[in-house]
N, C-alpha and C positions, 0 to 999 in steps of 0.2 A: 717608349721602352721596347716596345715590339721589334721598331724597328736596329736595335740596339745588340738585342738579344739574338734575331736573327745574322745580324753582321756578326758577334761572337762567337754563337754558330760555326760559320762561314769558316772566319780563321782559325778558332780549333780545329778541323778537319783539315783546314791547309797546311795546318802546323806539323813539324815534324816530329811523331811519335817517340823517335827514339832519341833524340835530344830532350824531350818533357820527360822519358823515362829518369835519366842522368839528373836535370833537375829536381824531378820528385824525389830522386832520392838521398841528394842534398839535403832538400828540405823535411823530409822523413827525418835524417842526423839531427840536423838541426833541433827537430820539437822533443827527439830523445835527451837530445843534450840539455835542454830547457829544464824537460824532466829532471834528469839527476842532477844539475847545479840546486833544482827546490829541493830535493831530496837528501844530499851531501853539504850542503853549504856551510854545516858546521862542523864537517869533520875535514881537519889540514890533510890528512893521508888521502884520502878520497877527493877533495881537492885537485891536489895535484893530478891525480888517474885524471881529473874531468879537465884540467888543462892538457892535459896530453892527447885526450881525445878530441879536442877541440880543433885538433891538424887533420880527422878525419876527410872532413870536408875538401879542403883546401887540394889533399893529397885525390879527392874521388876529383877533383876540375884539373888536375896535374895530370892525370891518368887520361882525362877525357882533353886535356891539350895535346898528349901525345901522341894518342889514335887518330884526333881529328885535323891535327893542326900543322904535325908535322910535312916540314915540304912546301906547307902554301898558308904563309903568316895573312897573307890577302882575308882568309875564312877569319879571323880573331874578332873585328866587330861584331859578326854574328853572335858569336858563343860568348860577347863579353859580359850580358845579364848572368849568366848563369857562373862565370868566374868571378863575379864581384859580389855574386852573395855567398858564395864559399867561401871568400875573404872577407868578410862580414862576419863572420866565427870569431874571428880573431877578436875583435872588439872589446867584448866583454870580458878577454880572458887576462887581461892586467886589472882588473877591478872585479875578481872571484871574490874576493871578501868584503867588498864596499858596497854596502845598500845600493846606495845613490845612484855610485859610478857604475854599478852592474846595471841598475833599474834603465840608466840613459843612452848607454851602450847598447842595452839589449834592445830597448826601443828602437833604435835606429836598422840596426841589425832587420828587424823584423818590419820597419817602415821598406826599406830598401828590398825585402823579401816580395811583399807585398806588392810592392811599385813595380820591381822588373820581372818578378815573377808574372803580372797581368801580360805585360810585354811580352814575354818571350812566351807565354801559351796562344797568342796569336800571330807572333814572329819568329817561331823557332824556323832557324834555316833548313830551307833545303840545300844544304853542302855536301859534296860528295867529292871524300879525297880520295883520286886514285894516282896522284904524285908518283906513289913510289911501285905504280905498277909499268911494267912493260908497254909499249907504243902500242900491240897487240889487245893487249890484257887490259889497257885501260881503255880503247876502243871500245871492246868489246861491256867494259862497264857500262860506258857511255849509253850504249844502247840497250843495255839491261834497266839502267836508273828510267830514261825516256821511256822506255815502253811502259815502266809501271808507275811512274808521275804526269808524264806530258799531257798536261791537261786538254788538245783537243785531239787526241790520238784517233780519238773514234769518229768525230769532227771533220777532221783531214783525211778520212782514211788511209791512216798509213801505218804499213808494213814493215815494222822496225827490223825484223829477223832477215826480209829481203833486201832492203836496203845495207846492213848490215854483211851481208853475202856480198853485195854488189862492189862495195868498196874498203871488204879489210883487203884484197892483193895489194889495192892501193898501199893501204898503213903497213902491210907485210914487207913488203918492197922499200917501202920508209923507215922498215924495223930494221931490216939489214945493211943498209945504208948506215942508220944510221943517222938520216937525214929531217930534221925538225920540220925544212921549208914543207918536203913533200910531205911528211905528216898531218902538218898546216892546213897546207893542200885537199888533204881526202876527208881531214873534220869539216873545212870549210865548204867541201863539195855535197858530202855529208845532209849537212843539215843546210843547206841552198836546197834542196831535195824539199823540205818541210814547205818554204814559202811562208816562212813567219817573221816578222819584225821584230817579234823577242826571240828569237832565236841567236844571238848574237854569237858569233867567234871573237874572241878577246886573247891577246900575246900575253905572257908573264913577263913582268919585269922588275928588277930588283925595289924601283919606287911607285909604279902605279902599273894599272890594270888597261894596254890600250887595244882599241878594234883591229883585229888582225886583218889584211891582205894577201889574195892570193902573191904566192909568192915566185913561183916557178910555172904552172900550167897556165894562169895569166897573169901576166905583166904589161904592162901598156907601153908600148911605141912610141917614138916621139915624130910623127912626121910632118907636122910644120902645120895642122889644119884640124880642127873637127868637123862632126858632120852636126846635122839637124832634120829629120824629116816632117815635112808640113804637111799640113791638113789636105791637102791635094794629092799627096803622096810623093811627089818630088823630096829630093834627098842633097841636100846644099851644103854647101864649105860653109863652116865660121871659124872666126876665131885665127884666120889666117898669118903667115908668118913669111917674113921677104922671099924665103927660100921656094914657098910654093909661088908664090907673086910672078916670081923669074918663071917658072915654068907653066903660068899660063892660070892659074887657081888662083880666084880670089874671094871674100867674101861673098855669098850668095850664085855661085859657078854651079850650075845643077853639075851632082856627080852621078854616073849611072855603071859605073864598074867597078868593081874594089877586088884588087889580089884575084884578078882572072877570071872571076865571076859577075854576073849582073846585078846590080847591087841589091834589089829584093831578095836577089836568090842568096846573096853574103849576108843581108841579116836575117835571113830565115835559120839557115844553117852555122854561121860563123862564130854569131854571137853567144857566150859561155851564159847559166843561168844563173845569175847574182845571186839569186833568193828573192826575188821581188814581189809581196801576198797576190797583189792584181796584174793582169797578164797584159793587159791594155798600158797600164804604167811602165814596163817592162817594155813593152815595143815601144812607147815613147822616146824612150831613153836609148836604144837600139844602134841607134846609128853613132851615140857618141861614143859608146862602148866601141861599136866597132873601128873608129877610126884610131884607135889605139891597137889593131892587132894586123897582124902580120910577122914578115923576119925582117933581114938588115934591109932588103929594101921592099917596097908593093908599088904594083901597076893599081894606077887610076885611071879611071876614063870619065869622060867628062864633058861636057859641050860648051865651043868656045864662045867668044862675042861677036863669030859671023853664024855662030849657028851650026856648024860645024864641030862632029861630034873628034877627040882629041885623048891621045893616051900616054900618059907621062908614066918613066917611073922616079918613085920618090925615095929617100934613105931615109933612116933610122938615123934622128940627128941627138939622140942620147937619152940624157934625164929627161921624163915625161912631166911636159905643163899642160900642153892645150886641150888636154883634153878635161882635164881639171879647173882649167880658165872656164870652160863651156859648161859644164857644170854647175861653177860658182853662180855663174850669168842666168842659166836656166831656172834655179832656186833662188834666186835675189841675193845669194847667201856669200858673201863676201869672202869670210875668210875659212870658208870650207875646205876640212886639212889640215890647218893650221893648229897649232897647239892651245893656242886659249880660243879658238874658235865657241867650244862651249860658253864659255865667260863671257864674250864679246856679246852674243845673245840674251845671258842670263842677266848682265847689266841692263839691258833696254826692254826685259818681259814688265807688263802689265803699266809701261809709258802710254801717257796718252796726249795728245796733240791735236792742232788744228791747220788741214793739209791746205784752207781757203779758209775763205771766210763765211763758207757754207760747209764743210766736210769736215768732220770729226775721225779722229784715228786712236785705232787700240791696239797696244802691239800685246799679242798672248803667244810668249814663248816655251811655255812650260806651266804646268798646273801645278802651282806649289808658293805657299807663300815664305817669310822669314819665321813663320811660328811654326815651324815642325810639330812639336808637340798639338798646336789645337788642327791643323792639319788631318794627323792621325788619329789624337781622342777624342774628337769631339767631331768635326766636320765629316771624318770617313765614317764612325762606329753609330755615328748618327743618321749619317744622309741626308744631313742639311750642313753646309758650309756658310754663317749666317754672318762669321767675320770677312769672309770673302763677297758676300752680296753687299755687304755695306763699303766696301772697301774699291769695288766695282762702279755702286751707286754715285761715292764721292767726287768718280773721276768721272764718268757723263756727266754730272751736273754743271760739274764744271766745264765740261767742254758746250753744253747745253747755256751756260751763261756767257760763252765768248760766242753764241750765234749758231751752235752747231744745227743744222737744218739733218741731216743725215750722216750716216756713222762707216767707216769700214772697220771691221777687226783682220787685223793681221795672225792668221793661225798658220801661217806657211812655214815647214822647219819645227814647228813644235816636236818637242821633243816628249811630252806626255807628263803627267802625274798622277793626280786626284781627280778622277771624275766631279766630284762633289765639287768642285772648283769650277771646272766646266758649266756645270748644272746651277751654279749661282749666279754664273754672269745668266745664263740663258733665263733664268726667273726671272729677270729685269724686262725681259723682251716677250713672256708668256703670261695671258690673261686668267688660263685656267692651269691647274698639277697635271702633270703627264708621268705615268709609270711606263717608263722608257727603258730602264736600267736597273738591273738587279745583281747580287751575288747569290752564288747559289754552291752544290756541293755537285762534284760527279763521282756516281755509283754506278760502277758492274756496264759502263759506256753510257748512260746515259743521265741527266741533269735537271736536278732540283732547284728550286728561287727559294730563297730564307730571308733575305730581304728587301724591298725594294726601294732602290734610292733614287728616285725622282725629282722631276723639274716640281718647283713651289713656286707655282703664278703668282709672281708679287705685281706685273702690267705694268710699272713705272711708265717706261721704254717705248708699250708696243704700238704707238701709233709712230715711231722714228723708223724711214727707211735705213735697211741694212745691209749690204755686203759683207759676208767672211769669205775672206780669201784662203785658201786652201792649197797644198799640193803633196806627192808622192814623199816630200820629206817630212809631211804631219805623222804621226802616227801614236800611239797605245790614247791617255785621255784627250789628245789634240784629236785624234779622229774619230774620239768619242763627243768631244764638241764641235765638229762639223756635221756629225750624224744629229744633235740634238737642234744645233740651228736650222738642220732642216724641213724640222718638223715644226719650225715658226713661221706664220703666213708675214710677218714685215721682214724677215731675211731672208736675203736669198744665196746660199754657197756658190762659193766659182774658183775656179782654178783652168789651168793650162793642163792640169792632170787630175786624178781623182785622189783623196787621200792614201796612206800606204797600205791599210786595211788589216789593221793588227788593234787589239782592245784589250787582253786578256791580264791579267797579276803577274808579273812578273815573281822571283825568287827564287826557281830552281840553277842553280849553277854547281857544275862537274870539272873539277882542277884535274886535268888529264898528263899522262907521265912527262917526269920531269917538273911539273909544276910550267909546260912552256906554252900551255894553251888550255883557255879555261871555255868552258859554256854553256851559257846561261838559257834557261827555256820555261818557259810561264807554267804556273803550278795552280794559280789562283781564278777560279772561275765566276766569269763574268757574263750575264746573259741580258737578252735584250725582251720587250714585253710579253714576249711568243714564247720566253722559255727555252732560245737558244740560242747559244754562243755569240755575244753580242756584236756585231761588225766582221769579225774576222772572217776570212773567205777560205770555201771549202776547199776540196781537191780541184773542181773547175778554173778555179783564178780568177772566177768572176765577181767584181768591185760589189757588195753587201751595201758598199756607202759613197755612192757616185753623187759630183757637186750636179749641183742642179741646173746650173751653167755654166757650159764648156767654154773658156778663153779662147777663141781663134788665134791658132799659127799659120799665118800664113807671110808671107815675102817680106814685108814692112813691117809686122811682127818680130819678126825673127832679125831683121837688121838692127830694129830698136834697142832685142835684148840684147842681140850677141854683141853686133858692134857700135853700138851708141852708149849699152851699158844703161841702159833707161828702165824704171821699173815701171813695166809696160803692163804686167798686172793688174797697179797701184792707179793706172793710168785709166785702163778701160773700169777699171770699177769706181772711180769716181764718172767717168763718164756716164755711165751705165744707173748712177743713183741719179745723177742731175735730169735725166731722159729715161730710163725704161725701168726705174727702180717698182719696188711693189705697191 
């Protein structure tokens, strides 16, 4: 119960105060109204008064849809506890004179109080409508709301009022325009600033909420090749297209000039900053980025196949793929972009298979199972997820009865959930409890633990060798489950990159003017046994949660992924269990 009470804790304080105000005082109505129905119920004049008042309600979550909702219908799940027991009033008020039908009505009424009202004093959102303000003005909310929510403000150290200076000309310039893209643009430049993976920019759009793109300051080129740089430091074509073919580029072509500069010195300087938490993932990624920028055409240079260093220039041959193709390839992640891209993933999380006839496989896409409900009340408030450990258990066994000698988990692309999900599979694989992971509260900058949610050695596992594969697309509980596998002596993490290095609660999200760009930033604090801020990486950029074995990129590497399309990952970590596992 400790640890229950302390998670309650937790989310009361992450909750939003003035959404429980509006609630309370629903429910305040409500127990008045309770009152006088005992107190009138037998007089028809009085009656009536108490069905008329009975709209009280209904008319305080009317008043509170108009403030909050109007402009950005997206906010409505949020606030929909709190509109469904205002309309819960209603109930009883055709059965004012019927025992029975008052008595089961009002029950309900008050079951549904009860039920969502727990909910919403632990989930009340942090929404913030500034829709109907100016480009300027909701800017400037923006960074009002952040500086006094953003949970690692003091963490990050950062300087909202500076940054804020730095890029309203930007949104100024956007305001007179008139212009969304550039808007787009300075939010998303914005908060690239923070270096946090919850920090998301998302588009408005009439049917869903999608990740927005620079639109105008970067847009990606199409010139017929991506780059790659390897562990050597050499910088190569992939992903190549006839049109460089003709001019001398081909897959694996070391390139050492880009757009008139030497190509260290192009991605030292050229390359725009995505927002990437770890600054090592971010140089990884470097060179693909940069083979997307330029104008209508860029000089290359390059060394030929007599050795011989050679200088082409290339065009702009339109819509941008390859650099997307390279991408896709780097992350194993197929249909990365694409519209059901999510789906295509969330079909195949928590699959599990047998890659031989000695290696077992775990795909973990995402930490969430189909029971939402025991999910959040019971596995999160708890900090044991006991339907997910068994749920876990079932599927090694089974791969332990077709032979499995040794296991991979696929956490590459996680997308993140419930730690407590995480923390079940890892109980399989730990002989002793580990307080690893807490929630906690931050006050006046700095941070309290209220509960601690740890691993619960259950051992099954832990004499089975293990690889968890990892990369820069893992992140929030996915790189909260590559931090906890590596504190297991039979696993060992590995990746071609280190996770993205973001852990924190997501919740706070700002619908900025127009309703044409919303975004989201973590409100919910999450710490690790030390007491602080768990994984996420400071103002340094430096990885909190580095795999424990770095993947080699080097030449046949990089031909494997880029142009064979092989998941060369999947490859050396089966290697790497059958020879050098733990």
């Amino acid at each position: 119960m400790k640890i229950f009470f302390g998670t309650l804790l937790h989310r009361i304080y992450t909750a939003n105060i003035e959404h429980l105000i509006w609630f309370g005082a629903i429910v305040i109505m409500m127990i008045i109204l309770g009152i006088l129905h005992h107190r009138w119920k037998g007089n028809d004049r009085k009656i009536r008064l108490w069905r008329m008042l009975c709209m009280l309600p209904p008319v305080i979550a009317g008043v509170h849809a108009f403030l909050y909702l109007r402009g950005v219908p997206d906010f409505l799940f949020g606030y929909l506890p709190l509109y469904v027991v205002a309309l819960s009033v209603l109930l009883p008020v055709p059965f004012a004179k019927r025992k029975i039908g008052y008595k089961v009505t009002a029950a309900i009424a008050i079951f549904l109080t009860c039920g969502l009202g727990f909910y919403f004093l632990g989930m009340s959102p942090f929404h913030f409508n500034h829709s109907r303000e100016t480009f300027t003005a909701s800017f400037h909310s923006l960074v009002q709301d952040m500086d006094r929510y953003y949970i690692l403000k003091e963490w990050k150290e950062v300087d909202f009022a500076a940054l804020e200076e730095e890029y309203m000309p930007l949104v100024r310039e956007a305001e007179q325009e008139q212009n969304i893209e550039k808007f787009t643009d300075a939010i998303m430049m914005f908060c690239s600033r923070l270096h946090d993976g919850h920090v998301p920019v998302m588009e408005g759009d009439p049917d869903r909420i999608r990740c927005a793109s620079f639109t105008s300051s970067y847009k990606p080129r199409e010139y017929g090749l991506a780059m790659i740089q390897l562990d050597n430091g050499d910088v190569i074509a992939v992903c190549t297209a006839d049109d460089v073919h003709k001019a001398g580029i081909e897959d694996g072509t070391v390139i050492t000039g880009w757009n008139g500069k030497d190509i260290l010195q192009a991605l030292e300087e050229d390359v725009p900053d995505l927002g990437m938490s770890v600054k090592a993932n971010a140089d990884r990624v470097a060179a693909m980025v940069l083979s997307g920028i330029g104008g209508e055409t860029v000089d290359v240079s390059f060394i030929d196949k007599r050795g011989a260093k050679q200088t082409v220039t290339l065009a702009d041959l339109g819509e941008p793929h390859t650099q997307l193709e390279a991408f896709r390839s780097y992350r194993h992640f197929e249909k990365l972009g694409d519209e059901d891209a999510y789906q295509s993933l969330v079909a195949d999380n928590f699959s599990a298979k047998m890659l031989d006839d000695k290696c077992g496989y775990l795909r973990v896409f995402e930490e969430a199972t189909d029971d939402g409900f025991y999910d959040i009340f019971v596995g999160y408030m708890t900090g044991n997820h006991a339907k997910a450990r068994e749920m876990f258990r079932e599927k090694l066994r089974g791969l332990k009865e077709q032979g499995m000698e040794y296991l991979v988990i696929d956490l590459r692309n996680n997308d993140g959930g419930y730690d407590e999900i995480a923390n079940a599979l890892c109980d399989l694989f730990a002989t002793e409890d580990l307080d690893h992971y807490a929630v906690g509260l931050r006050r006046n900058g700095s941070y309290k633990s209220t509960a601690m949610h740890g691993i619960h050695g259950d051992g099954e596992f832990a004499g089975l060798k293990v690889v968890a594969l990892t990369n820069f697309g893992c992140m929030s509980a996915g790189d909260g489950a590559s931090l906890y596998f590596s504190n297991l002596p039979n696993v060992t993490v590995a990746g071609l990159t280190d996770p993205y290095g973001c852990n924190q609660e997501t919740g706070g999200v700002c619908a900025l003017s127009g309703g044409c760009v919303y975004v989201g930033f973590p409100v919910g604090l999450v710490l690790d046994g030390n007491g602080d801020p768990n994984i996420d990486t400071r103002a340094d950029r430096i990885s909190r949660n580095p795999v424990e074995e770095r993947i080699p990129l080097d030449y046949d590497a990089a031909m494997k992924i880029f142009c064979d399309k092989e998941d060369y990952e999947l490859e050396w970590a089966m290697q790497y269990l059958g020879h050098n596992g733990k």
